[in-house]
N, CA, C and O of each residue as an XYZ file, in Angstrom:
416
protein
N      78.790     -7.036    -45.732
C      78.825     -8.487    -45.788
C      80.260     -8.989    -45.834
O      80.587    -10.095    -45.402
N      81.135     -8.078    -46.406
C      82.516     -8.512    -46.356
C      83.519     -8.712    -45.239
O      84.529     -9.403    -45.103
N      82.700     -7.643    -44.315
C      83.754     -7.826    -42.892
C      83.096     -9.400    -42.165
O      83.739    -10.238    -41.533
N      81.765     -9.416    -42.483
C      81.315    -10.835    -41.860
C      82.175    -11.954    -42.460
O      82.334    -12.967    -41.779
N      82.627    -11.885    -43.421
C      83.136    -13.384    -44.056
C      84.561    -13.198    -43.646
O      85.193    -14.229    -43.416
N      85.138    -12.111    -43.524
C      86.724    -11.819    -42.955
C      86.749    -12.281    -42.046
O      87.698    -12.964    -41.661
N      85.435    -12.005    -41.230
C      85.721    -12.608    -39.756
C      85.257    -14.182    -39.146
O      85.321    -14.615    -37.995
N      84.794    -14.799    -40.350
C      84.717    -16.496    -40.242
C      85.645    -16.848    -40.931
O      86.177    -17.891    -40.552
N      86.159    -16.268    -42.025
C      88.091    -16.658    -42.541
C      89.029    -16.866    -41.404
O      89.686    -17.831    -41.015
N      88.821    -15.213    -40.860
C      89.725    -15.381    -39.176
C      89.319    -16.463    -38.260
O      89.924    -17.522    -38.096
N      88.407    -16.147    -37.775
C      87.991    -17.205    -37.084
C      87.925    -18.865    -37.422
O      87.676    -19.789    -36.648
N      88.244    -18.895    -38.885
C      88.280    -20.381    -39.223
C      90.091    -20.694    -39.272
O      90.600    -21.684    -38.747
N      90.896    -19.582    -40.040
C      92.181    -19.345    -39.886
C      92.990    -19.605    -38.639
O      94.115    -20.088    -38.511
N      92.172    -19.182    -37.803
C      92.528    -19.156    -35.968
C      92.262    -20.787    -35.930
O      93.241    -21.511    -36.109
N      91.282    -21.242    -35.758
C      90.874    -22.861    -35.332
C      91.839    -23.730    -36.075
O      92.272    -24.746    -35.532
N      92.272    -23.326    -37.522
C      92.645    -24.224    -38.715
C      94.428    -24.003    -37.905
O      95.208    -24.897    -38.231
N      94.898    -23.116    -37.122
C      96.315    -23.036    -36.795
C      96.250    -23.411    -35.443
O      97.305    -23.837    -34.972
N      95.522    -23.371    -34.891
C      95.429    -24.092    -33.435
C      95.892    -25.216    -33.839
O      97.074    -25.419    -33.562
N      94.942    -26.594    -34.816
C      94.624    -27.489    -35.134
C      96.077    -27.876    -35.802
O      96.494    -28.988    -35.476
N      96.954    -27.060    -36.749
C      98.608    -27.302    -37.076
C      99.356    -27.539    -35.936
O     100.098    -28.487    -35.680
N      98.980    -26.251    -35.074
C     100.139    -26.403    -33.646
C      99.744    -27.795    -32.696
O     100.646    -28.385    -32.101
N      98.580    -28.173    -32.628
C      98.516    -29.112    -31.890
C      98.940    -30.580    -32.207
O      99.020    -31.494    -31.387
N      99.204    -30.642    -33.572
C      99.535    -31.449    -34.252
C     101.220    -31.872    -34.193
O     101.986    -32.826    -34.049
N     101.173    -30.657    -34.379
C     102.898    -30.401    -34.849
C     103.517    -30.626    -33.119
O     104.513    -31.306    -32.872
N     102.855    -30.048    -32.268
C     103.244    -29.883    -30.725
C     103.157    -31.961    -30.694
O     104.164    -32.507    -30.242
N     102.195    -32.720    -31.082
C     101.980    -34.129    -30.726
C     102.966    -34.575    -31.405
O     103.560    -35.489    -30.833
N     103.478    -34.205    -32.671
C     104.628    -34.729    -33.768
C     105.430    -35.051    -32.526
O     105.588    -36.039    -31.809
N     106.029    -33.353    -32.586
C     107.369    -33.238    -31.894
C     107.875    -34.723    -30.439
O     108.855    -35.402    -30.132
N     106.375    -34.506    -29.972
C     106.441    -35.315    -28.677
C     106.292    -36.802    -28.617
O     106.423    -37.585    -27.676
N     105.918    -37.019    -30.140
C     105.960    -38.236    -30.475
C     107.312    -38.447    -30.944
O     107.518    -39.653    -31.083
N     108.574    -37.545    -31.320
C     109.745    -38.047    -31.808
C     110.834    -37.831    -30.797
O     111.991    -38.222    -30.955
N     110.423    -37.236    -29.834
C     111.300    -36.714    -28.724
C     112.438    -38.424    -28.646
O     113.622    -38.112    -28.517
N     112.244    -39.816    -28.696
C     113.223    -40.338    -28.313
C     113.851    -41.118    -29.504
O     114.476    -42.178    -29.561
N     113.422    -40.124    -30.518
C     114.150    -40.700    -31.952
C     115.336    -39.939    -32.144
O     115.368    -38.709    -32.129
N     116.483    -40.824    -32.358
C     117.597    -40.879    -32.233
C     118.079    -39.619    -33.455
O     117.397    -39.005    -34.275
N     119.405    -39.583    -33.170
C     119.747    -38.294    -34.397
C     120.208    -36.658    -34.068
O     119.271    -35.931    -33.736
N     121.136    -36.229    -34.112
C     121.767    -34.805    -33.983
C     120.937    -34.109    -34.927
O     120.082    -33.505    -34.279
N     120.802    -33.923    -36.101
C     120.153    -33.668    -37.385
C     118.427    -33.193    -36.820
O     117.960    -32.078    -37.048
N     117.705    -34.249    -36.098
C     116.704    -34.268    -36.261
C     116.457    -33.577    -34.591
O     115.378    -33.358    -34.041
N     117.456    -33.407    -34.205
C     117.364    -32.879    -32.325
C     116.792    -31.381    -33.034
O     115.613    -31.029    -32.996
N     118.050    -30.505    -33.759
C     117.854    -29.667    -34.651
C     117.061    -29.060    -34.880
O     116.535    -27.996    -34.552
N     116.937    -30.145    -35.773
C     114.992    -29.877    -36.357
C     114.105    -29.545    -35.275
O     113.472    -28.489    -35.275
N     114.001    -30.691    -34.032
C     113.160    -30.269    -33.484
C     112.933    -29.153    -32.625
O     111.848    -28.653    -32.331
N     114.160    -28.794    -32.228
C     114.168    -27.389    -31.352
C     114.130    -26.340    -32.690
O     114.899    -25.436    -32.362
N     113.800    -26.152    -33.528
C     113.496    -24.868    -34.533
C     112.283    -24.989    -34.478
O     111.610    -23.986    -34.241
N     111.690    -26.192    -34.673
C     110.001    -26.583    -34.710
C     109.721    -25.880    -33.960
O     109.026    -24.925    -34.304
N     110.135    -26.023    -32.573
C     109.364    -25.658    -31.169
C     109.614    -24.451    -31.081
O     108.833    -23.937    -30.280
N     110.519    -23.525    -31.629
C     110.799    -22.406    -31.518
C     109.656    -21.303    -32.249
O     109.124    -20.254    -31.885
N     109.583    -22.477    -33.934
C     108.764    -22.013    -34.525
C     107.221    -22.152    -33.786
O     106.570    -21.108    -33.832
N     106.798    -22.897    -33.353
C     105.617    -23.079    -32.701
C     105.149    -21.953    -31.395
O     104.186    -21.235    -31.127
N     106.174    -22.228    -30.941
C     106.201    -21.097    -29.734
C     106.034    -19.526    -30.042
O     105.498    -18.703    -29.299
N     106.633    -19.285    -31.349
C     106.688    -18.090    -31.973
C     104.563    -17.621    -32.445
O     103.840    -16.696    -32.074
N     104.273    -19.048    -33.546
C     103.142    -18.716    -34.042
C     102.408    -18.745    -32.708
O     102.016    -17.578    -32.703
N     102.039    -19.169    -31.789
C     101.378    -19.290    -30.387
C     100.825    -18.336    -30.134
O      99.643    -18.020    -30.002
N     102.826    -17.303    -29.986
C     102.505    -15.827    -29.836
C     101.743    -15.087    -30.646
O     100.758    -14.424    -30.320
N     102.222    -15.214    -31.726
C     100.648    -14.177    -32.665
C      99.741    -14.549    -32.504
O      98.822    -13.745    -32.344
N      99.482    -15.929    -32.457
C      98.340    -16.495    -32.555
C      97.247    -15.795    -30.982
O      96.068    -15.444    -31.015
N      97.892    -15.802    -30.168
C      97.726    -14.493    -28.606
C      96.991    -13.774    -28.988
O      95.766    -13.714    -28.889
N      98.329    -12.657    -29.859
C      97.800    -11.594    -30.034
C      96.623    -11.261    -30.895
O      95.672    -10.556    -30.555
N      96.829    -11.965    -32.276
C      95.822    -12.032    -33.174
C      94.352    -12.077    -31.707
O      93.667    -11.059    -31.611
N      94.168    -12.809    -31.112
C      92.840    -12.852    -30.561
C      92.684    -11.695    -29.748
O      91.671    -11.028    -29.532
N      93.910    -11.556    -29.311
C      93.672    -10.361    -28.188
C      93.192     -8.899    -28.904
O      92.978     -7.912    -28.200
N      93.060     -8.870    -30.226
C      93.086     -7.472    -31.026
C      91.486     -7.955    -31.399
O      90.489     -7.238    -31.310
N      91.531     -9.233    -31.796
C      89.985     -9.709    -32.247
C      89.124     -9.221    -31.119
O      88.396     -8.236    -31.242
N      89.221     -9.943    -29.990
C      88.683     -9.558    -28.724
C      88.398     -8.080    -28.431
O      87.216     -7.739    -28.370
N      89.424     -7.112    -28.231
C      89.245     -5.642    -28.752
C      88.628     -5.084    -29.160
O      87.903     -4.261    -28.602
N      88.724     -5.434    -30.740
C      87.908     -5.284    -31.723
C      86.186     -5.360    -31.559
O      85.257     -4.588    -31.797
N      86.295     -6.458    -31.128
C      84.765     -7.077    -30.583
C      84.142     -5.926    -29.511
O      83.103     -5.294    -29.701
N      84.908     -5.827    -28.500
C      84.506     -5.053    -27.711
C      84.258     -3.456    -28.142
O      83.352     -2.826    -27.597
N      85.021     -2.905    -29.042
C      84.697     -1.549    -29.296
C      83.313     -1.673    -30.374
O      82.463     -0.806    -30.579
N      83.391     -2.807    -30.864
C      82.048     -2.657    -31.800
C      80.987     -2.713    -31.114
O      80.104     -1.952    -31.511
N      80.638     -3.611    -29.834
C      79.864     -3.618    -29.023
C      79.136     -2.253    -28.243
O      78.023     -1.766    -28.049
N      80.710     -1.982    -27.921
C      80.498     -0.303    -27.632
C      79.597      0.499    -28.472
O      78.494      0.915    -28.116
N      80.198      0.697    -29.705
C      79.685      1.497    -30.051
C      78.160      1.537    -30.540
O      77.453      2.520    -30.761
N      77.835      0.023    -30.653
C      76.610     -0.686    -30.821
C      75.034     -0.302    -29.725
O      73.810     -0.198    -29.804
N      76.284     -0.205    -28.668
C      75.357      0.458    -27.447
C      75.309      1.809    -26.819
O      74.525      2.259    -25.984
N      76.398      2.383    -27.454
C      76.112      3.498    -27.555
C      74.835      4.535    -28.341
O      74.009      5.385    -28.007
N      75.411      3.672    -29.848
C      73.938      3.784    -31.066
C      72.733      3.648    -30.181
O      72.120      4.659    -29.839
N      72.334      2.356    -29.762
C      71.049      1.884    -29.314
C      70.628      2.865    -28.082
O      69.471      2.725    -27.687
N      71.576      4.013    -27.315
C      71.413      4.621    -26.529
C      70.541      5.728    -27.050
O      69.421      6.120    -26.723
N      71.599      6.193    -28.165
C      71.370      7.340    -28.746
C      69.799      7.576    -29.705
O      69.108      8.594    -29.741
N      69.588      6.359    -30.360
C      68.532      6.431    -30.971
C      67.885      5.077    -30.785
O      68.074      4.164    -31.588
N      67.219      4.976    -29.853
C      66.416      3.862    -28.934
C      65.389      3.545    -30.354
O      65.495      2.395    -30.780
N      64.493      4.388    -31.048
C      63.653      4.020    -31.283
C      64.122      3.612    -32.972
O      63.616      2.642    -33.536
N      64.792      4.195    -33.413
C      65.563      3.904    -34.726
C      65.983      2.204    -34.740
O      65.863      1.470    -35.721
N      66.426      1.862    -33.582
C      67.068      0.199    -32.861
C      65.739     -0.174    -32.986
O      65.590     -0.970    -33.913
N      64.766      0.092    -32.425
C      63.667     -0.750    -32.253
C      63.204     -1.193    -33.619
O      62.937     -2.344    -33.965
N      63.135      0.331    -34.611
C      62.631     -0.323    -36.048
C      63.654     -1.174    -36.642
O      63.039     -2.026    -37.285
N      64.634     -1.328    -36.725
C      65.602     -2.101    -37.303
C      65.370     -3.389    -37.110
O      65.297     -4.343    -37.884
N      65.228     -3.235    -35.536
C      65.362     -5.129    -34.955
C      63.961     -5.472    -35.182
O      63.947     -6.627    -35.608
N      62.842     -5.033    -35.101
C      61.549     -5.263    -35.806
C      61.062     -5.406    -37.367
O      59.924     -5.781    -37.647
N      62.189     -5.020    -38.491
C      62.124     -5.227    -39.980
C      63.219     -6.397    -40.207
O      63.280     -7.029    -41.261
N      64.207     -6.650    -38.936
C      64.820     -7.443    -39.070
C      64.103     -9.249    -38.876
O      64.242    -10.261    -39.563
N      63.437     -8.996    -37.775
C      62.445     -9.824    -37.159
C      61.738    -10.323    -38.300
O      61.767    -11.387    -38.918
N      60.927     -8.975    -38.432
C      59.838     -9.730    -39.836
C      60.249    -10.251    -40.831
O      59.631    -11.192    -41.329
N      61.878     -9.571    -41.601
C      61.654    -10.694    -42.649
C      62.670    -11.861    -42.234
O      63.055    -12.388    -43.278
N      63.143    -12.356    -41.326
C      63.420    -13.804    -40.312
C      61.807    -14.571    -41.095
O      61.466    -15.311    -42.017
N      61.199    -13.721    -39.895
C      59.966    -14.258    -39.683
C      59.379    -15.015    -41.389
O      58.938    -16.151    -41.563
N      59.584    -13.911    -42.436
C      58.538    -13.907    -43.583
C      59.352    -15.413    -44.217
O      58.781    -16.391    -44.699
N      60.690    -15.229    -44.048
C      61.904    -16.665    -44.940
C      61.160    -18.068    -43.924
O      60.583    -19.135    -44.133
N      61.502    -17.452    -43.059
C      61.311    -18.896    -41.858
C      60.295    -19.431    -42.277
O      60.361    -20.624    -42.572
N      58.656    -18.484    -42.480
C      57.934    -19.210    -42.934
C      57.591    -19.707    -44.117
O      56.421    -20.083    -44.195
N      58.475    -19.862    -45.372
C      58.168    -19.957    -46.386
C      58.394    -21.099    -46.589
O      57.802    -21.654    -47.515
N      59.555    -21.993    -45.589
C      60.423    -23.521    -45.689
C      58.955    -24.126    -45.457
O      58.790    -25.345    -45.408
């Protein structure tokens, strides 16, 4: 249950820094003709900094993505290997869906 909640942290972590950079990217472009040496500065570190998190922000998905895919793999590999073991699982899984669903 713990890797499930790691991976809606990430996945909320990921959306919640998109949602900074896009912000911070509208700041910047909203101050682009505000006057000031000081604040030129500022803004080319911003963008540097932005450009920087972007990049992890890449990679971070590109390893998620990965990730995803080898679990899949191996998911179907399992279901290869023991077809009928999969079947009881997703059928005790089913029923108690089924037994909660109907209790609302």
């Amino acid at each position: 249950m713990r890797n499930v909640n790691e991976n809606v942290s990430r996945d909320q972590l990921m959306t919640d820094f998109k949602t900074v950079v896009a912000d911070a990217e509208a700041l910047l472009k909203a101050t682009v003709n505000q006057g000031g040496e000081e604040l030129a500065v500022v803004r080319t570190k911003a963008e540097h900094s932005i450009m920087a998190i972007k990049s992890r922000m890449a990679d971070e998905q590109a390893a998620l993505v990965a990730l995803s895919r080898d679990a899949a793999k191996a998911a179907d590999e399992y279901v290869h290997m023991y077809p009928w073991t999969a079947v009881g699982v997703a059928a005790s899984v089913g029923l108690v869906v089924g037994l909660l669903s109907s209790r609302r």
